[in-house]
MIKE-927082 format. One line per 10 residues: number of its first residue (from 1); for each residue x, y, z of N, C-alpha, C. Coordinates in pm, 1 decimal, m for minus. Atoms other than C-alpha are relative to their C-alpha. Layout:
NUM) X,Y,Z,X,Y,Z,X,Y,Z; ...
This chain:
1) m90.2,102.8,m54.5,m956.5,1952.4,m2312.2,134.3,63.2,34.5; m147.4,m51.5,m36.4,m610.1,2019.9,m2129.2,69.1,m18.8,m114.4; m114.5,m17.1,148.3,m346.7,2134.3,m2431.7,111.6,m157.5,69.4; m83.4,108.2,m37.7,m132.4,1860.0,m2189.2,m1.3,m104.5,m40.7; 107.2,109.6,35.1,m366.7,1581.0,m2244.7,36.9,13.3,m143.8; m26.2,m18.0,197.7,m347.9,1676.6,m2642.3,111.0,m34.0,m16.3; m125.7,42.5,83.1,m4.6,1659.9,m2659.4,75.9,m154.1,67.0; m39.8,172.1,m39.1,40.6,1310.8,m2432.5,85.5,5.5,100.1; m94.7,m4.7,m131.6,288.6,1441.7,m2186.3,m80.1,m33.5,146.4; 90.2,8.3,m122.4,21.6,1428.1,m1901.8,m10.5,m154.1,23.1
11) m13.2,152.6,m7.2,m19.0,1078.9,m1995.2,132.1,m89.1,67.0; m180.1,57.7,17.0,365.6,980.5,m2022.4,m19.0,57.1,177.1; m33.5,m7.1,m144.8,408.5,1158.7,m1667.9,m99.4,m64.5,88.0; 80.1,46.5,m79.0,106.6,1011.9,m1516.3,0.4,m155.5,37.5; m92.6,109.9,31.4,242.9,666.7,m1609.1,114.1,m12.9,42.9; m180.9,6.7,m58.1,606.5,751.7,m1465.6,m85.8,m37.5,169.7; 59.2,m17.2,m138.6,412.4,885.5,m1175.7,m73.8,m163.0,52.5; 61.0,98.7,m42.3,210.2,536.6,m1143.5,109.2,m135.0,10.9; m137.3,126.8,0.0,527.2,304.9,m1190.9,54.5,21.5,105.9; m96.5,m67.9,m168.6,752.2,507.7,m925.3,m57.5,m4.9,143.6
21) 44.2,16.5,m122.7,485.7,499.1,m683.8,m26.2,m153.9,45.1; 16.3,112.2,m62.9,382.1,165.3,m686.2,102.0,m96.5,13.6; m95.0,57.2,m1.0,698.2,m2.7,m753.5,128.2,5.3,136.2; m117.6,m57.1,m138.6,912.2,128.3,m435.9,m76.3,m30.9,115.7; 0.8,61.2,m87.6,864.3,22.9,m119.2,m105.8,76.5,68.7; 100.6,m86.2,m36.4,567.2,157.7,76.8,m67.1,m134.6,98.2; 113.0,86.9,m87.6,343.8,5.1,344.3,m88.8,m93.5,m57.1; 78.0,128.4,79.9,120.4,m218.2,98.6,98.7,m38.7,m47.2; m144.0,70.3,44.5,427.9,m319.8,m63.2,50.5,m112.1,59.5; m54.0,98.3,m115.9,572.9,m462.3,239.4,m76.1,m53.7,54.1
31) 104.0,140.1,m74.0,277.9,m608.0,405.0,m24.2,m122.2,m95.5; 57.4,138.9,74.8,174.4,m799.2,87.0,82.7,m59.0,m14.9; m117.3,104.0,16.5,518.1,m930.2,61.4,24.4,m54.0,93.4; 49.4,72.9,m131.4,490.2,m1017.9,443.2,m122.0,m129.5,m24.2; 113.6,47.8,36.2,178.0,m1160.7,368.8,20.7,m154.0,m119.1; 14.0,124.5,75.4,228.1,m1394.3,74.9,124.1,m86.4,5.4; m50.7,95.3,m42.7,550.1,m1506.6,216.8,m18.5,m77.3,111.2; 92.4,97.1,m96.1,339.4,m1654.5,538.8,m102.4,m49.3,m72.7; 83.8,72.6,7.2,54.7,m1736.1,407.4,m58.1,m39.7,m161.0; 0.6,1.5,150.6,116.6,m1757.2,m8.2,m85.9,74.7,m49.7
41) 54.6,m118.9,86.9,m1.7,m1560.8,m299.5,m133.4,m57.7,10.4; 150.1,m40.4,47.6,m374.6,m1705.3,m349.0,m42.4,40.8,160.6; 31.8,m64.9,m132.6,m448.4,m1643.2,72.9,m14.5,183.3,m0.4; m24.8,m171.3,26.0,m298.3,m1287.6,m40.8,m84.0,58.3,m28.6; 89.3,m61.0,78.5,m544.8,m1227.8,m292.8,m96.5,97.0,m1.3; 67.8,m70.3,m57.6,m787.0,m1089.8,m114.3,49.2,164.3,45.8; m83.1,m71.2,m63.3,m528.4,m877.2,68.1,33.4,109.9,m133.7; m29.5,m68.2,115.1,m432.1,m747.9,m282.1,m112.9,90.4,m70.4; 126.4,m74.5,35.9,m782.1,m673.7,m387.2,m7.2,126.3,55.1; 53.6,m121.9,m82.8,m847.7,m474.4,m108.0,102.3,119.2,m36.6
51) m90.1,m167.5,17.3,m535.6,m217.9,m151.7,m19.0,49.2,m146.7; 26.4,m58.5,106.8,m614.7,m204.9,m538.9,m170.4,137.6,31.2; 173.3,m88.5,59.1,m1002.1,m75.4,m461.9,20.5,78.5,108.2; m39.8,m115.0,m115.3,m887.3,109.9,m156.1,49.7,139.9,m46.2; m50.0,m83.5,106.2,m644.3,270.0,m386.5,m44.4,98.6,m89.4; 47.1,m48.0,123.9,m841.1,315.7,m659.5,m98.3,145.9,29.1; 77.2,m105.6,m55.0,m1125.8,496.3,m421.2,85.3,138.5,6.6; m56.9,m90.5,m49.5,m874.5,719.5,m259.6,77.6,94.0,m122.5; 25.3,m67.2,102.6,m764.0,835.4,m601.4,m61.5,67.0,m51.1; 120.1,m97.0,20.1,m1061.0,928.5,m724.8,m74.4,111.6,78.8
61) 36.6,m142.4,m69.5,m1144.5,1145.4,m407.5,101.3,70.0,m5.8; m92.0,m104.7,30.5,m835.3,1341.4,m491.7,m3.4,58.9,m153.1; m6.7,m75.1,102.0,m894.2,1408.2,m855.5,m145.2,98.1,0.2; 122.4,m96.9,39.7,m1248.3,1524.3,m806.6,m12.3,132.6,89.0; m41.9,m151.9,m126.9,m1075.5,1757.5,m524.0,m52.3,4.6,127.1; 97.1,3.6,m121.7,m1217.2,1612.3,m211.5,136.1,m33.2,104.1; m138.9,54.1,m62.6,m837.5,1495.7,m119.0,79.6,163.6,92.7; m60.0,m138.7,m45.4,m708.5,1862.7,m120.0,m73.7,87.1,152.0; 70.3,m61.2,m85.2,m984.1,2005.0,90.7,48.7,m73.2,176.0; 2.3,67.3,m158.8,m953.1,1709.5,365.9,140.9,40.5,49.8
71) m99.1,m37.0,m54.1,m588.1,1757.4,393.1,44.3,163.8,44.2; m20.4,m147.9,m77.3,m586.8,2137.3,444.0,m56.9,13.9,125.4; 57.9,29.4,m180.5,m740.0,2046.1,806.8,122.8,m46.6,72.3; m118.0,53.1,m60.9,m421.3,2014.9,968.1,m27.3,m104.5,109.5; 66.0,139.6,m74.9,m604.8,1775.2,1251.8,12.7,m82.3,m71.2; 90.9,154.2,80.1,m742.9,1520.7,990.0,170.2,m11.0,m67.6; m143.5,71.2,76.4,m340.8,1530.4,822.0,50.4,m79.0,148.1; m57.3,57.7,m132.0,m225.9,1467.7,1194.7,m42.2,m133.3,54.3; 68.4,138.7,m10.8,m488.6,1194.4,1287.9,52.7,m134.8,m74.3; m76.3,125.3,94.6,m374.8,996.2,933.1,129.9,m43.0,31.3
81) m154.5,m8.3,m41.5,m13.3,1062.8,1037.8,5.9,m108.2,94.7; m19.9,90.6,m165.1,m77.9,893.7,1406.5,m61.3,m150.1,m50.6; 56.1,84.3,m44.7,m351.4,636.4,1305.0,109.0,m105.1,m119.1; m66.1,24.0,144.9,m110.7,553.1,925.4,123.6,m107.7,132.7; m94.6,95.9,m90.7,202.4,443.5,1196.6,m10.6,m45.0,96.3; 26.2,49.8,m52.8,20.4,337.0,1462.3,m39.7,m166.8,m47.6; 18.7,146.7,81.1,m140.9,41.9,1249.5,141.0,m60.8,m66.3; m156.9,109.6,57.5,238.9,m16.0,1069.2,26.9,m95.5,137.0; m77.3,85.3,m98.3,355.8,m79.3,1446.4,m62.9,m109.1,63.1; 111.1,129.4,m27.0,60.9,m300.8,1512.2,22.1,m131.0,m67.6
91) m23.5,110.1,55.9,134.2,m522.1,1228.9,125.8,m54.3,m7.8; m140.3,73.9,7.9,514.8,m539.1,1300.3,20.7,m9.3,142.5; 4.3,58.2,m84.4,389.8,m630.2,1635.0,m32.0,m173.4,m23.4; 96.6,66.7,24.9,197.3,m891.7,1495.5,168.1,m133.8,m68.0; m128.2,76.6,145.1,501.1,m1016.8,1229.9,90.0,m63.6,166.7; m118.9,55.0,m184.1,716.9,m1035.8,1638.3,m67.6,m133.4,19.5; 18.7,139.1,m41.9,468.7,m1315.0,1701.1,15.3,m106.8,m57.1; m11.5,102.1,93.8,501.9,m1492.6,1401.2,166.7,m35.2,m50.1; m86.6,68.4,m0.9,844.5,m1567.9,1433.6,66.2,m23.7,127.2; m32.6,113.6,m147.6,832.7,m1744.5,1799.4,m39.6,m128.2,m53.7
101) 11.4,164.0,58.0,878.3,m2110.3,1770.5,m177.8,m59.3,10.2; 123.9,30.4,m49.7,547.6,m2322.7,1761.0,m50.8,2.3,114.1; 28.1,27.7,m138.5,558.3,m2408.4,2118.0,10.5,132.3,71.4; 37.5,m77.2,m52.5,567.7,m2066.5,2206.5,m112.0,127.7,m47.1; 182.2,m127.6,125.8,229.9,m1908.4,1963.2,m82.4,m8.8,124.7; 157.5,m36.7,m74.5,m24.8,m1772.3,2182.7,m86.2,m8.1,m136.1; 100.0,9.0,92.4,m337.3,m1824.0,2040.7,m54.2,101.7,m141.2; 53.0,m67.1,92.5,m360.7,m1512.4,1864.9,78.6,m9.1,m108.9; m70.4,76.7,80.9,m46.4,m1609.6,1702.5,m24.4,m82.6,m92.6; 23.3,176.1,25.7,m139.5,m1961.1,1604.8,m97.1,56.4,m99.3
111) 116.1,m22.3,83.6,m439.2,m1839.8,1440.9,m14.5,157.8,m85.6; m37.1,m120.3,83.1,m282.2,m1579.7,1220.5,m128.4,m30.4,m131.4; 18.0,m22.7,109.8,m490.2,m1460.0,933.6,46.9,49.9,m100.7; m5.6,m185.1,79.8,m396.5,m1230.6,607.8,m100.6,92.1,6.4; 149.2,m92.7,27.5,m582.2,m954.8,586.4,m101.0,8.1,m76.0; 67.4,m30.9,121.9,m888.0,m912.6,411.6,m16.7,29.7,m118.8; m26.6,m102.2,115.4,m1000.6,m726.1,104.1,m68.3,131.2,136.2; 62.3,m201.0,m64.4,m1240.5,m486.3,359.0,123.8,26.7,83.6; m82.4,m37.4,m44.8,m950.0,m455.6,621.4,186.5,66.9,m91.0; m94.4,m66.1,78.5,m681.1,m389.4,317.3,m81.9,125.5,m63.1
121) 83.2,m128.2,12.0,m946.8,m158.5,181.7,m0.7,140.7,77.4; m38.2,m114.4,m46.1,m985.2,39.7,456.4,70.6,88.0,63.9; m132.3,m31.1,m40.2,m612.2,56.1,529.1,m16.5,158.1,m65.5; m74.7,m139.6,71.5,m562.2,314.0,273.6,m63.1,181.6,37.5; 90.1,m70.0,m11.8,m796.2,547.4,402.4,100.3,88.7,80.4; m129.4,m47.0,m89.5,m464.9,598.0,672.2,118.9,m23.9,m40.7; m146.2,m19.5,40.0,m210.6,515.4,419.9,55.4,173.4,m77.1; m50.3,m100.8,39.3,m55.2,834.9,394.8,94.8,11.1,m104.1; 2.4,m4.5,97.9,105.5,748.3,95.2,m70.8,m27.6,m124.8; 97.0,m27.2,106.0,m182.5,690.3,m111.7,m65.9,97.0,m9.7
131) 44.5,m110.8,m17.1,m292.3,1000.4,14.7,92.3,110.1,m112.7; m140.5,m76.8,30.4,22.2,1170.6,m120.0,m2.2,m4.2,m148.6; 35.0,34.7,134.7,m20.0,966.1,m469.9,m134.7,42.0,m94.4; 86.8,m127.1,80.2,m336.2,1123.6,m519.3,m14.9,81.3,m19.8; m33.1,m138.6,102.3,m281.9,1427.9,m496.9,116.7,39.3,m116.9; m98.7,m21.2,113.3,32.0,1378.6,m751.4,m118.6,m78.1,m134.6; 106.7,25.2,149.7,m269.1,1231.6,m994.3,m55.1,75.2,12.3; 113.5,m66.0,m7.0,m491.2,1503.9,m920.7,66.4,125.4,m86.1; m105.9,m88.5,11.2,m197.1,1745.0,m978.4,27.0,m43.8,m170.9; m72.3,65.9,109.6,m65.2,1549.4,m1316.8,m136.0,38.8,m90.8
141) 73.8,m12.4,120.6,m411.2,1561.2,m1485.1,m68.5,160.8,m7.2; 60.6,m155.1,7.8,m502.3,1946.3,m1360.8,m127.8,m25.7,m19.0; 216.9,m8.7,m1.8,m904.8,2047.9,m1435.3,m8.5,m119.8,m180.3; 83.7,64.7,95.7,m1019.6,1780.7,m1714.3,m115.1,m23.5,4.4; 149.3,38.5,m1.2,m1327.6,1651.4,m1822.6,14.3,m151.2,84.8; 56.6,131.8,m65.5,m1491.3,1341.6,m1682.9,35.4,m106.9,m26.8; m64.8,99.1,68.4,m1370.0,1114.0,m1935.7,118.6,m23.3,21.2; m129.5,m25.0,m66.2,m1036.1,1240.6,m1904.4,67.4,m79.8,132.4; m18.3,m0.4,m138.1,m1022.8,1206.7,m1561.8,13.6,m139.8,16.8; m39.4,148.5,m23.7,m1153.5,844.8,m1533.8,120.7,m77.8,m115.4
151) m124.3,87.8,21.2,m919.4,714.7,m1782.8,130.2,6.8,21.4; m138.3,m27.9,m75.0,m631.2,882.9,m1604.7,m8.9,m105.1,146.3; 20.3,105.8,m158.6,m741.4,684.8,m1298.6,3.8,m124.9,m51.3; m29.1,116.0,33.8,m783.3,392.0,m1503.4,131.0,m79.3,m1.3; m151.0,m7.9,99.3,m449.1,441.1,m1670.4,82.6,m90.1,144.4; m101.0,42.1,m80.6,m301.4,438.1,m1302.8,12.8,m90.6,36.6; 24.6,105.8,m7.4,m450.2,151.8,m1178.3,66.9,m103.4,m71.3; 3.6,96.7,56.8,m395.4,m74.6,m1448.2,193.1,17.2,5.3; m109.8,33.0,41.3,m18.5,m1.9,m1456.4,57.6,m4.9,169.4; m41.4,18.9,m179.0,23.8,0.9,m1009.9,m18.2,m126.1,m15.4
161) m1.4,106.6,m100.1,m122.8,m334.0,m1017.9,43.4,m95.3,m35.4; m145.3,96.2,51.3,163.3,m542.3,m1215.8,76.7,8.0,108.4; m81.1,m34.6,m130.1,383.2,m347.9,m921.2,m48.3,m35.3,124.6; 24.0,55.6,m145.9,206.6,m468.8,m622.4,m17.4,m149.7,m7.7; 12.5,140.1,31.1,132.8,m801.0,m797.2,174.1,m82.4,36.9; m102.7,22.2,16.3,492.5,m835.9,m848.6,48.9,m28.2,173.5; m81.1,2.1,m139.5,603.8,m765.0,m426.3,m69.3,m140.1,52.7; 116.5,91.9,m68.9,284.1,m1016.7,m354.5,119.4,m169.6,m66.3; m65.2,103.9,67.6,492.5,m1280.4,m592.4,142.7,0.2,37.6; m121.6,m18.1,m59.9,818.1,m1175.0,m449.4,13.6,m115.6,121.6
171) 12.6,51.1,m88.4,688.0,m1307.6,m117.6,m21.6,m132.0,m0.6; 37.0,148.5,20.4,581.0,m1641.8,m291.3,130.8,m95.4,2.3; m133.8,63.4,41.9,956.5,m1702.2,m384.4,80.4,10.0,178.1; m149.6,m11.1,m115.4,1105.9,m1573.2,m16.7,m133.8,m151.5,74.9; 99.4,96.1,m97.9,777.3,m1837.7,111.1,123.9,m141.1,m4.1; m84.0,142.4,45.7,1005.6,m2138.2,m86.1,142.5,32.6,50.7; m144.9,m9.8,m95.2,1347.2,m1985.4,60.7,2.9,m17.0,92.1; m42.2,26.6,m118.9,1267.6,m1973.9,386.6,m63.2,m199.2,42.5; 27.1,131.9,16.9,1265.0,m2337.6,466.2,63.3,m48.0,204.8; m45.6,44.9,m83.6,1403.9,m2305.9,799.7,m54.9,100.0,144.6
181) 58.0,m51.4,m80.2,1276.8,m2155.2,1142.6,80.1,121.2,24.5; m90.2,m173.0,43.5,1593.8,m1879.0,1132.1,m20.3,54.5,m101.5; 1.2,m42.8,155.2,1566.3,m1801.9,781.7,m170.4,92.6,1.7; 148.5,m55.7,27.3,1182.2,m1714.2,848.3,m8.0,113.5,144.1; 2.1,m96.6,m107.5,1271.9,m1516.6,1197.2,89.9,128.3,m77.5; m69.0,m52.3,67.5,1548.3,m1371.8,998.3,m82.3,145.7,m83.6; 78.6,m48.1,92.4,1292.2,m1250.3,724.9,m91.8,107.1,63.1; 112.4,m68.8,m76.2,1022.1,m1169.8,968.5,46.7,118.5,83.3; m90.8,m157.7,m56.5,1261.8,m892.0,1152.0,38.8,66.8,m77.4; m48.2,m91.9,141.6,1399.0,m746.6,847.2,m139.9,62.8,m33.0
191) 133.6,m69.5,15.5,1028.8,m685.5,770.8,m70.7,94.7,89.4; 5.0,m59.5,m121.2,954.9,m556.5,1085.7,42.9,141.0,11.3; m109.2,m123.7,0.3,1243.6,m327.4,1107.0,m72.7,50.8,m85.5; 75.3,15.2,103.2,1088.2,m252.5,771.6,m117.8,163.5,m2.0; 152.4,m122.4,m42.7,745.9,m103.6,898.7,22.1,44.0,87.7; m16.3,m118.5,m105.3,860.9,62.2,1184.6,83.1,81.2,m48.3; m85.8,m154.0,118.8,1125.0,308.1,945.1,m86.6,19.9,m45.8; 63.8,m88.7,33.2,840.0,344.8,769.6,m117.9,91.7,77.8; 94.7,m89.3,m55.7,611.6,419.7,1043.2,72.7,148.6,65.4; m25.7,m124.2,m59.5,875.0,689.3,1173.3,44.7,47.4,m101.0
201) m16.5,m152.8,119.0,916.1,882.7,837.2,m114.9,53.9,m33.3; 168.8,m63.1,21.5,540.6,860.0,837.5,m56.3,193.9,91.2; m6.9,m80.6,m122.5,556.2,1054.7,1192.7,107.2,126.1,m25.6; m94.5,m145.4,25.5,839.6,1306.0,1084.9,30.1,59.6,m159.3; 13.5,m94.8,113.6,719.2,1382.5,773.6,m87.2,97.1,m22.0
């Protein structure tokens, strides 16, 4: 067993590491708080699912070392890069329609959904920061055993998804603030703005 692991530090940092990441602002972050302030937290739910098991996958192909390999293909980092802020600017296209008045929703508007669990699922596949977060778990637990391993993945999980729960419930409270058709255009551009900074640090990082 890693001497790390024995003495608990691996733990303790793998735990910092799982708070810091999920707690700060990041592309699931901000959509689900988009998200459950249009269309409330149980609509979300789904939406939430999906980035936990998305998550959880994309984790696990970085501790068993399948993360490292894909990203040393400088293409396949470039592709995630393009397709990671292409989809942000899609959905803070999307957020533009949803704060035109009723009388001016095109249909695709009008008939907004949240996202899935499979379409939050297989977000992460191009969130280039869950990419990033696994290899800092893959990195944190070094070569362990099997056991090891999954309950380091467990570990992370179970303490990310208070922190994404939390932005999803954030959005429940800005749902009851905005009460007014500025207040929710207001919101909906701030968010916006939002995912397009993050889609261009995605692009120039």
């Amino acid at each position: 067993m890693n001497s790390a692991l024995e003495s608990g530090f691996a733990w303790q940092a793998l735990s910092l590491l799982a708070f810091s990441s999920a707690i700060t602002p990041g592309p699931n972050n901000l959509m689900l708080l988009a998200s459950s302030a249009r269309f409330g937290l149980r609509r979300t739910l789904p939406h939430l699912g999906g980035v936990l098991a998305g998550t959880l996958s994309m984790v696990t192909l970085n501790v068993v070392g399948l993360g490292a390999l894909m990203l040393a293909w400088a293409p396949l980092l470039n592709l995630l890069k393009f397709a990671g802020a292409g989809y942000l600017c899609y959905l803070a296209w999307r957020l533009t329609l949803a704060q035109q008045t009723p009388g001016q929703q095109n249909t695709s508007a009008a008939g907004a959904q949240p996202l899935t669990w499979r379409q939050a699922a297989v977000f992460q596949v191009i969130n280039p920061k869950v990419w990033m977060m696994g290899l800092a778990v893959a990195t944190t637990l070094g070569q362990v055993g099997l056991s090891d391993a999954a309950f380091g993945i467990a570990l992370f999980c179970a303490i990310a998804f208070p922190c994404v729960l939390l932005w999803a419930m954030f959005g429940v409270v800005m749902l009851r603030l905005l009460t007014t058709p500025r207040a929710r255009r207001v919101f909906n551009v701030t968010v916006c703005a939002m995912l397009l900074a993050t889609a261009a640090m995605i692009m120039l990082a």
